[in-house]
C-alpha positions as CSV (number, residue, x, y, z in Angstrom):
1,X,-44.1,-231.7,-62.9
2,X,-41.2,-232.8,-64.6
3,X,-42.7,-233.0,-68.1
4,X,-43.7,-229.7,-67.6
5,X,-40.5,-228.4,-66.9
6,X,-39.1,-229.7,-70.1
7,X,-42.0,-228.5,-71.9
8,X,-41.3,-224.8,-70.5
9,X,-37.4,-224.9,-70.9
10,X,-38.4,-225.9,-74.6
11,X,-40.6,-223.1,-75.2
12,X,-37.8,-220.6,-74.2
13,X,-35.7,-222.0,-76.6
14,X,-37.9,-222.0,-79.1
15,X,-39.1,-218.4,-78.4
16,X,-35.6,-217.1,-79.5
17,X,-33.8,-216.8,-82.7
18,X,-31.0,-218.8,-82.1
19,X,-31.7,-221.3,-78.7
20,X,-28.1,-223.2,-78.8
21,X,-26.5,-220.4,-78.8
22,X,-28.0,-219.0,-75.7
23,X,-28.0,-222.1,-74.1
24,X,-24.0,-222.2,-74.9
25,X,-23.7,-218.2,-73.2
26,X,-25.7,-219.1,-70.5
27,X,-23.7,-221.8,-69.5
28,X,-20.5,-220.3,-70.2
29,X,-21.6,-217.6,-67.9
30,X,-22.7,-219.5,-64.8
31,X,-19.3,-221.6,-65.4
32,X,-17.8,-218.1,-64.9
33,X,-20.2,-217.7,-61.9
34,X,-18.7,-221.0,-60.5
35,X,-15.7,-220.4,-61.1
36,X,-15.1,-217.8,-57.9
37,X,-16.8,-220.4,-55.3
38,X,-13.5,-222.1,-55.9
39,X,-12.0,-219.2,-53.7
40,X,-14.1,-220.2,-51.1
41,X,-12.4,-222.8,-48.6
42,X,-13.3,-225.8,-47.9
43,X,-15.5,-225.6,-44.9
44,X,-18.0,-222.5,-46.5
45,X,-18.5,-224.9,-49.7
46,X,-19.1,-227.7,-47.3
47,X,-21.5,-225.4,-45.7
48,X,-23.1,-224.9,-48.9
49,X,-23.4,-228.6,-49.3
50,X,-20.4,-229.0,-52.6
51,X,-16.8,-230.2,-52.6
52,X,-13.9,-229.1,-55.1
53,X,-14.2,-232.1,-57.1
54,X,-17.9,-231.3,-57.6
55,X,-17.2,-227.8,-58.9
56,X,-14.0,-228.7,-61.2
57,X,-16.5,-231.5,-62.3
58,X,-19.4,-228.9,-63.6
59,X,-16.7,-226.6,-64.8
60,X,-15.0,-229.3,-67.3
61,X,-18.9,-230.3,-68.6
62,X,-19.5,-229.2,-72.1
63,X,-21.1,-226.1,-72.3
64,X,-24.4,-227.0,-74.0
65,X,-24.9,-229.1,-70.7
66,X,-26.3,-226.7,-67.5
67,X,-23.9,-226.4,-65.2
68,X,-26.1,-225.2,-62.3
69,X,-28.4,-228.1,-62.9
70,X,-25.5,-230.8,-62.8
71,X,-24.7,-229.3,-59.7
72,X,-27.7,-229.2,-58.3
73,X,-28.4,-232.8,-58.9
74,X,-24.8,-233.7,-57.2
75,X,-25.3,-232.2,-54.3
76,X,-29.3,-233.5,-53.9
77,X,-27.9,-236.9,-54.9
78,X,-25.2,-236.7,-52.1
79,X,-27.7,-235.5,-49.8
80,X,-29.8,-238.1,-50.0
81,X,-27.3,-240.7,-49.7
82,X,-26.1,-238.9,-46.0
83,X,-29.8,-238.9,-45.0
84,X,-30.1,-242.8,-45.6
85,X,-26.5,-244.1,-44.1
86,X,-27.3,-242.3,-40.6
C-alpha cells in the first residue's frame, strides 16, 4: 500500500508543469491552514489529538516537506505510544 502511495503522489507531480513548485504552495497553504488551530485552546486541540508544540513544530518544517503529513504521523505516533503504556 505504501509503495503505491508514493507511486501515485509521484504521478501527480509529474502530471504538472512545474511539481516543486506546487508542492512548495501547497504546503505553504496548509501551513496557513494550521496556522488558526493555534487559536484554538488547549483542551479542543487535545480533543483533536495535537499539542502546541506539535503545531509550531509543522509550522517551522521547510516548506517542500508536507505539513499535514508530519502531523499526522505525530499525532498516530503519540497515539500509539498512549495505547501501549495503559
Amino acid at each position: 500500500m505504501r509503495d503505491y502511495i508514493f507511486h501515485q503522489a509521484l504521478s501527480r507531480d509529474s502530471a504538472f508543469v512545474f511539481p516543486k513548485l506546487r508542492r512548495l504552495f501547497r504546503s505553504w497553504v496548509a501551513k496557513k491552514k494550521l496556522k488558526r488551530l493555534e487559536q484554538l485552546d488547549d483542551y479542543m486541540l487535545n480533543d483533536i489529538g495535537l499539542t502546541r508544540d506539535d503545531l509550531r513544530y509543522v509550522t517551522r518544517l521547510p516548506y517542500d516537506v508536507d505539513p499535514i503529513e508530519e502531523m499526522t504521523r505525530l499525532r498516530d505516533a503519540r497515539m500509539r505510544k498512549g495505547i501501549r503504556s495503559r
